[in-house]
LOROPA-451021 format. One record per atom (N, C-alpha, C): residue in one letter; atom name; x, y negated, z. Coordinates in nm, 2 decimals. Example, Ala and Ser with C-alpha at 12.3 -4.5 7.8 and 13.67 -1.06 7.14 Angstrom:
2
REC rest atom      X      Y      Z
REC    A    N   1.32   0.57   0.78
REC    A   CA   1.23   0.45   0.78
REC    A    C   1.32   0.33   0.78
REC    S    N   1.28   0.22   0.71
REC    S   CA   1.37   0.11   0.71
REC    S    C   1.29   0.00   0.79
This chain:
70
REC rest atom      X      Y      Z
REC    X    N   0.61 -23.17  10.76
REC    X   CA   0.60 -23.21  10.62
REC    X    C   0.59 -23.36  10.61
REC    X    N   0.53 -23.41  10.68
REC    X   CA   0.46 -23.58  10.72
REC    X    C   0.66 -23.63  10.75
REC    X    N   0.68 -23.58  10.86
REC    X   CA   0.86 -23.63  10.85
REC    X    C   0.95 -23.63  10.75
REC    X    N   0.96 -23.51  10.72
REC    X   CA   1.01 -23.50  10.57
REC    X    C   0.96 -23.63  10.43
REC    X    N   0.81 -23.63  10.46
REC    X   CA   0.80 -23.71  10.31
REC    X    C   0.86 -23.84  10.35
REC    X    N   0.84 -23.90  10.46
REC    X   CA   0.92 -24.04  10.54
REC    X    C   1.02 -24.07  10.55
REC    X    N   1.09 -23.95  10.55
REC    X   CA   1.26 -24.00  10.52
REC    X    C   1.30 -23.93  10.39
REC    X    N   1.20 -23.89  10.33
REC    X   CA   1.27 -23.91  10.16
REC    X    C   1.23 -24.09  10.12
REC    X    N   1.10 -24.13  10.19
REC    X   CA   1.07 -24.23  10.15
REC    X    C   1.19 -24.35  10.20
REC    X    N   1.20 -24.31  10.30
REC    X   CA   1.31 -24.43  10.35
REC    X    C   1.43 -24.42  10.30
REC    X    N   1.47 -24.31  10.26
REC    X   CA   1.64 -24.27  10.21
REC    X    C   1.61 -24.34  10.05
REC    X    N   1.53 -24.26   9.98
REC    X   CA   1.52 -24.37   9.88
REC    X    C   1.47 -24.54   9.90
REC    X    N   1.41 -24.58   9.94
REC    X   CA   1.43 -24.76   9.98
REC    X    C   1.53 -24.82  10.00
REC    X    N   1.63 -24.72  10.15
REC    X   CA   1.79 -24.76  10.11
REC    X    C   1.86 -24.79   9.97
REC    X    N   1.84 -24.66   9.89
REC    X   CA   1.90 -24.70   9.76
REC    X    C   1.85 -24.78   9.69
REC    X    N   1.76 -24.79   9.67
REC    X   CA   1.69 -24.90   9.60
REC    X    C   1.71 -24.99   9.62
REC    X    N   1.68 -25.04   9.73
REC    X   CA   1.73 -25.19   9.79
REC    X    C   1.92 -25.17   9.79
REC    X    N   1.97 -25.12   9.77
REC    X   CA   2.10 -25.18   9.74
REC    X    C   2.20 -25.15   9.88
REC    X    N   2.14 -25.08  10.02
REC    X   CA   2.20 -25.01  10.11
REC    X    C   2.33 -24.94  10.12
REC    X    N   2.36 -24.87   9.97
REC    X   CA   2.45 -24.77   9.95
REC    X    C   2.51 -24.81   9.88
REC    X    N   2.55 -24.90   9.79
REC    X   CA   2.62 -24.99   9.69
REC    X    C   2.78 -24.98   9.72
REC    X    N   2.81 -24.96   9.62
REC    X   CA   2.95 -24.90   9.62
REC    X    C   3.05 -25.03   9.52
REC    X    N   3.17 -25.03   9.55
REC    X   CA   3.25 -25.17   9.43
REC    X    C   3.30 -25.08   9.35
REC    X    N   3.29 -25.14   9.20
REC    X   CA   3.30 -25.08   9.06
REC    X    C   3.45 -25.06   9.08
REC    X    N   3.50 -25.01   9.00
REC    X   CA   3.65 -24.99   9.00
REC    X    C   3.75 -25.08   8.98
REC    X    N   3.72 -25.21   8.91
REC    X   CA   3.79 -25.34   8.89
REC    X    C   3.77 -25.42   8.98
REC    X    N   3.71 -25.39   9.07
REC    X   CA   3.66 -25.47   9.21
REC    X    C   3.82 -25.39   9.29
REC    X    N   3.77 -25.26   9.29
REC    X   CA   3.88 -25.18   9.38
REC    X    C   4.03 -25.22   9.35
REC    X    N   4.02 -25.20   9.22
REC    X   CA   4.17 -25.25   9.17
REC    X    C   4.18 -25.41   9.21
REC    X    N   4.14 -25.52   9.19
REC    X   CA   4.13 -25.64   9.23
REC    X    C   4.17 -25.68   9.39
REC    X    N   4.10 -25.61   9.48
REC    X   CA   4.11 -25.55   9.60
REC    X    C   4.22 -25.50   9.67
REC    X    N   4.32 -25.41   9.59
REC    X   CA   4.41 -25.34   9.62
REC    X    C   4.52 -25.45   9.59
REC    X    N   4.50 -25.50   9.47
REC    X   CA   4.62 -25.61   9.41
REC    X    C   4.66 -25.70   9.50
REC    X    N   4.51 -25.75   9.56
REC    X   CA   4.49 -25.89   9.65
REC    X    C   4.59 -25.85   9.83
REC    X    N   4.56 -25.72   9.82
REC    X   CA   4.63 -25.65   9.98
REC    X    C   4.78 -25.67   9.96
REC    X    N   4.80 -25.60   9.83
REC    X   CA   4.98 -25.60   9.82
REC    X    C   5.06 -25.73   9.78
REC    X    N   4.99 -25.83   9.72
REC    X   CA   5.03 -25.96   9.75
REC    X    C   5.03 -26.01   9.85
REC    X    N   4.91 -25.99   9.96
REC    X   CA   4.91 -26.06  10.10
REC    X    C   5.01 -25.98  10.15
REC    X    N   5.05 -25.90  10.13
REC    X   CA   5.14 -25.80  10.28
REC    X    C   5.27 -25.81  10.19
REC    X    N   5.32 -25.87  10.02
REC    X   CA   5.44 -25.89   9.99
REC    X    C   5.47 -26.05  10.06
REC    X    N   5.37 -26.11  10.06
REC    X   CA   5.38 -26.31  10.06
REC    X    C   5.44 -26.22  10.25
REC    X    N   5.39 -26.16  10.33
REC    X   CA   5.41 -26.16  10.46
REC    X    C   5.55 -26.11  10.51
REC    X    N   5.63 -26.00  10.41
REC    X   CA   5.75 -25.90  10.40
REC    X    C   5.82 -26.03  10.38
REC    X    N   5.82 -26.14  10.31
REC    X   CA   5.91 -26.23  10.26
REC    X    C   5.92 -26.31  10.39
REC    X    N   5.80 -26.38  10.41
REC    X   CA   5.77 -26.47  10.59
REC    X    C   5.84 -26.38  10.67
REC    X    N   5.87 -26.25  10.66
REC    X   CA   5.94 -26.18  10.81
REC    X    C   6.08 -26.19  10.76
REC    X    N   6.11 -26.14  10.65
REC    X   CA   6.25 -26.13  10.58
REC    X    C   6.34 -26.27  10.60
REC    X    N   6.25 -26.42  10.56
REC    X   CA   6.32 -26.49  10.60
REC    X    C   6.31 -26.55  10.74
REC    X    N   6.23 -26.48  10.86
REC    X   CA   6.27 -26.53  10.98
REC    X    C   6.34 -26.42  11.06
REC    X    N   6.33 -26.32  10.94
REC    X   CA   6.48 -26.25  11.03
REC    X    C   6.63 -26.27  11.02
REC    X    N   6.66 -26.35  10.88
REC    X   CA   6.79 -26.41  10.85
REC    X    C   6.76 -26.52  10.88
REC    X    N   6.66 -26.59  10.92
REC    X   CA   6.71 -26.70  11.03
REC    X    C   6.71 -26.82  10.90
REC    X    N   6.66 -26.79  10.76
REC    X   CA   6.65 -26.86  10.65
REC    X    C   6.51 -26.99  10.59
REC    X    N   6.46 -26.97  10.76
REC    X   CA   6.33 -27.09  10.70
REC    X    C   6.41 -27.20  10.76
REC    X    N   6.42 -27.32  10.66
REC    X   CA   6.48 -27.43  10.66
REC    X    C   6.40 -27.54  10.77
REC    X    N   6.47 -27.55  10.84
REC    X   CA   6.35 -27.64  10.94
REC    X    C   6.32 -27.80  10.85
REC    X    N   6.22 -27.85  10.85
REC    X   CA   6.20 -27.94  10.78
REC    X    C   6.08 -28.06  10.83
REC    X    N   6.06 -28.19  10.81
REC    X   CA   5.99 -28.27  10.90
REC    X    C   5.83 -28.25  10.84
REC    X    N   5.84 -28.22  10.73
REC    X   CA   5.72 -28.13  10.66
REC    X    C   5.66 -28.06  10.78
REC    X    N   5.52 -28.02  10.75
REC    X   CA   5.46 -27.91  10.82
REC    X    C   5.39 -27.85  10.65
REC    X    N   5.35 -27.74  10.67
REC    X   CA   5.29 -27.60  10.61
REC    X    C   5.17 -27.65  10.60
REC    X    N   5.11 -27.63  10.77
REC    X   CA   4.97 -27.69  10.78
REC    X    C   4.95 -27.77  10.84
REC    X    N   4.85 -27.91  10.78
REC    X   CA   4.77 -27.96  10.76
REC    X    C   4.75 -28.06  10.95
REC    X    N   4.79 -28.13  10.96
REC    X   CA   4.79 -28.14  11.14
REC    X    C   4.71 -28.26  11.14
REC    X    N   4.61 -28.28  11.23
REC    X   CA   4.51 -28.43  11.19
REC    X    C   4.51 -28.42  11.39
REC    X    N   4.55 -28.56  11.43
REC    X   CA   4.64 -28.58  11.55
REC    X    C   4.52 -28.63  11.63
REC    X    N   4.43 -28.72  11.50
REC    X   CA   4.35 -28.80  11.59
REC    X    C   4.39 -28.92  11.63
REC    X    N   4.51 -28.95  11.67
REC    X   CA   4.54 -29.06  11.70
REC    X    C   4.55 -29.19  11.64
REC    X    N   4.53 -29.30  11.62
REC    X   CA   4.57 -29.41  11.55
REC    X    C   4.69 -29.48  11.52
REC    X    N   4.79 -29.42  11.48
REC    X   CA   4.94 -29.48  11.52
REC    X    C   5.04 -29.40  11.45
């Protein structure tokens, strides 16, 4: 009986304290939106280095810090 009342006491503390917390539905939808734009922006990055269509250019994308002085 002593076990039982201790893990009602701790299963509730979980919830209380915030353990079990779940994301509201506009989180989920937000969430889902955010996946199918990252994985559309990535279909395009494969699409054009499969036709061979990314323009080579003296540009870089990212950001390069060389260190050097010169």
């Amino acid at each position: 009986m002593k076990k039982l009342l201790v893990l009602l006491l701790v299963s509730l503390a979980f919830v209380i304290g915030g353990c079990t917390m779940s994301e509201s539905a506009s989180e989920a939808h937000r969430r889902r939106m955010n996946i199918v734009d990252v994985q559309m922006h990535e279909m395009a990055e494969d699409w054009d280095v499969l036709w061979l269509m990314d323009r080579p250019s003296g540009l870089n994308a990212n950001h390069v810090r060389s260190g050097l002085p010169y």
